[in-house]
C-alpha positions in Angstrom: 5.7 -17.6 16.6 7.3 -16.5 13.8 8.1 -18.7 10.7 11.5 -19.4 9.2 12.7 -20.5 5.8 16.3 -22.8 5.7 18.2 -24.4 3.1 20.0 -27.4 3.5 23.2 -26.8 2.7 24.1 -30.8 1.7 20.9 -31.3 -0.3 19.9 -27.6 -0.9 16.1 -28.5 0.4 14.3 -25.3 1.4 11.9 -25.8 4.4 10.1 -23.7 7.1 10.6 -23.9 10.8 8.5 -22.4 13.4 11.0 -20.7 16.0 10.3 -18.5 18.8 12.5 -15.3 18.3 14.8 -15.7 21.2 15.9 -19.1 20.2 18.8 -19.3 18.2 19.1 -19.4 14.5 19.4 -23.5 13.3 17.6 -26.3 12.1 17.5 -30.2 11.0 16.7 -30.6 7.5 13.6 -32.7 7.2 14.9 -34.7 3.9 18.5 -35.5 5.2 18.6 -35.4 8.2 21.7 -33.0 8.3 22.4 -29.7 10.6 24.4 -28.1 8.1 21.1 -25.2 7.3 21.3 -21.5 6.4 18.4 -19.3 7.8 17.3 -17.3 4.3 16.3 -14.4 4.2 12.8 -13.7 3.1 10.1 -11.1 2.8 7.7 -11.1 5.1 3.9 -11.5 5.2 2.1 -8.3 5.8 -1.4 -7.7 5.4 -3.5 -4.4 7.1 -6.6 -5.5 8.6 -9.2 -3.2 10.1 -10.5 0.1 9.4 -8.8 3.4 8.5 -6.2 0.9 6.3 -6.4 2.1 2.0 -6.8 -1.9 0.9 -10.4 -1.9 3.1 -11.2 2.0 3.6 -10.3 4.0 -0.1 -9.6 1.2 -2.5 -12.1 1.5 -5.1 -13.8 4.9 -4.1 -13.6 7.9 -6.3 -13.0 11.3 -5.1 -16.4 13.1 -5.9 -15.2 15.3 -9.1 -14.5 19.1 -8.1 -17.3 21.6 -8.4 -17.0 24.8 -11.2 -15.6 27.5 -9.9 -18.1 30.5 -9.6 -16.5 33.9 -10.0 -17.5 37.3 -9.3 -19.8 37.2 -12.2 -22.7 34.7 -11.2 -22.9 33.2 -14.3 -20.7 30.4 -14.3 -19.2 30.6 -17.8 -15.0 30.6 -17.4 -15.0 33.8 -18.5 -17.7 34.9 -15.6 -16.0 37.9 -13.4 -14.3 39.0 -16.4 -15.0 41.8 -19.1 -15.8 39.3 -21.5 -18.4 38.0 -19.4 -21.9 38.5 -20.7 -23.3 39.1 -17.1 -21.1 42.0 -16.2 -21.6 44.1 -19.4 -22.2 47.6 -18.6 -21.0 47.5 -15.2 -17.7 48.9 -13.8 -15.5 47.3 -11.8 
């Protein structure tokens, strides 16, 4: 059942009440005894449990860093596939 916060709207006391959903909004305030309570409206609690959720699954974990890209070349210099590589001097693409 879910949880609801009030306020007392004679002594401004803010308390929870357990309600089931279907049951209509209202509630006795625990310090004065009076009737006279607003339902509030709060954020809710919300946590992801399980596998396949980030906070348990990817949190922490680094993507493995990208490997060099080889070109045409070979020789895995940036300039490799290039004229100004070293590796393809003399030939003709």
């Amino acid at each position: 059942m879910p949880a609801y916060d009030y306020r007392c709207q004679s002594c401004q006391k803010v308390f929870e009440k357990t309600q089931r959903i279907s049951e209509p909004a209202g509630a006795t305030c625990p310090e004065c005894g009076s009737v006279d309570c607003t339902r509030l409206i709060t954020g809710g609690t919300f946590h992801l449990k399980g596998s396949g959720w980030y906070a348990s699954d990817y949190g922490g974990k680094s993507a493995p860093p990208p490997e060099p890209e080889h070109h045409a070349g070979g020789c895995g210099k940036p300039e490799c596939g290039t004229s100004a590589c070293p590796a393809m001097a003399g030939t003709v693409s």
